[in-house]
N, C-alpha and C positions, 0 to 999 in steps of 0.2 A: 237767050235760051239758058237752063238752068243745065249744069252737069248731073250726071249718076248719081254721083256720091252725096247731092246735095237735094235731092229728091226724096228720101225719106225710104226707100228701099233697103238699106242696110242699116243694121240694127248695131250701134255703139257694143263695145266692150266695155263692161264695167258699169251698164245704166242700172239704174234702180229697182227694174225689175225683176233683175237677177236672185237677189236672194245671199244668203250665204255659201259658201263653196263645203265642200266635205272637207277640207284641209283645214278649213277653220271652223267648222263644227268639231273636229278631232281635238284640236285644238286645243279650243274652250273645254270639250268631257276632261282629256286630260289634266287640266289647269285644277278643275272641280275636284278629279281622283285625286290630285296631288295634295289638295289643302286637306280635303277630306280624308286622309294616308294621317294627316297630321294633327287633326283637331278631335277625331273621335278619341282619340288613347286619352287626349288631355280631358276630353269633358267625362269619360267614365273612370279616371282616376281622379278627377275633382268630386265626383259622387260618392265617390266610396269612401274618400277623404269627408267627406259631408255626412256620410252615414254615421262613419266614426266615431267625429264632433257629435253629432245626436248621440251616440251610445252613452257617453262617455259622461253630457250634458243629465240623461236619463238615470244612469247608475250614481250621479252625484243629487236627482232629486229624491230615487230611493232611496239615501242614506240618509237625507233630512228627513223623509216620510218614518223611518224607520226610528231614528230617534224621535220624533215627534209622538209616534204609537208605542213607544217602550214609557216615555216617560207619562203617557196618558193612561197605561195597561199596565206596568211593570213587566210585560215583556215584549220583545219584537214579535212582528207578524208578517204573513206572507203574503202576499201580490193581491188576492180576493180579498185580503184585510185590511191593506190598505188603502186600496181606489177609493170605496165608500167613505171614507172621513176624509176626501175631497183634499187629498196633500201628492193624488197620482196623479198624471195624464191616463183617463178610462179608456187611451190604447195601449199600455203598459197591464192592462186584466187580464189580456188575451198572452200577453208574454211577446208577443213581436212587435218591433217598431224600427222603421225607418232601414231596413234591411239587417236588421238585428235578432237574437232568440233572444230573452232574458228568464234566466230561472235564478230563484228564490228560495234557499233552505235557509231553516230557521231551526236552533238545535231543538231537544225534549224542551230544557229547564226552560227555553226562551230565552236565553241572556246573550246565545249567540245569534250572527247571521250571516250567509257569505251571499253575493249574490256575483252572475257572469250573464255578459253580452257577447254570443257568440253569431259570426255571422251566418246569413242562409245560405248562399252561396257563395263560391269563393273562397272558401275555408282555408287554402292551403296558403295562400299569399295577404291574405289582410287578416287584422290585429283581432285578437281575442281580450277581455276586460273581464276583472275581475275586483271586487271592493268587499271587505266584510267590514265589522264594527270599529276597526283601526281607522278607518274612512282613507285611505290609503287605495287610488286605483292602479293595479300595476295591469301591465298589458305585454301581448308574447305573440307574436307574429307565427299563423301555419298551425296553430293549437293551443285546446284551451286553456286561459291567465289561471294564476293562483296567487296565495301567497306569495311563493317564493319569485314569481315574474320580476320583471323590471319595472320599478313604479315610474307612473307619467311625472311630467311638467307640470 
């Protein structure tokens, strides 16, 4: 004769069919909160860091664009005047790229030009760029670059 216990009437602790318990589903979210606490700051300051590099990448092909159309025109020109002779990225027409403004003054005579990569949001903590015909980019964290900024690396 078989016992109670060995009859199939009472159901194991701990079988398979259980599932997960609430102490370890809490568990596990908090594991998730914790990493995710720590990996969102680093991948939206790798972005912005990456926007940067774009701007910075952009304001150094404008200034080859820029000399390329002074010495083709005898003088420099402005963003619409340069895409067309295929020396811009045709997202640089519009003036935004990559989380960036960029505007483009060119004096009367045309001998000058300054141009600035300022960002769209986030203005108060990431870097503003600035390059004229020195070819010199200087940048100024919280407001916009000029001359006088601190030139990059």
């Amino acid at each position: 004769m078989r016992g109670f216990w060995s009859s199939g009437n009472v159901q194991r602790l701990g079988s398979d069919d259980e599932g997960f318990s609430l102490v370890e589903m809490l568990v596990v979210v908090a594991i998730l909160g914790i990493i995710l606490a720590l990996a969102v700051p680093n991948l939206i300051r790798s972005r912005h860091a990456a926007n940067g590099a774009s701007a910075i990448a952009s304001l150094r092909t404008i200034n080859t664009a820029e000399y390329l159309y002074e010495h083709r025109y005898s003088g420099y020109g402005t963003l619409t005047q340069l895409v067309p002779e295929g020396t811009l990225d045709t997202n640089l027409n519009s003036g935004n790229k990559s989380g960036y403004v960029f505007t483009l003054a060119v004096s009367a005579d045309l001998k000058h030009f300054t141009a600035n990569a300022d960002p769209i949001s986030s203005a108060n903590f990431l870097s503003h760029y600035f390059i004229d015909e020195s070819s010199i980019i200087t940048a100024q964290v919280g407001a916009p670059a000029s001359v006088t900024s601190t030139p990059i690396q």
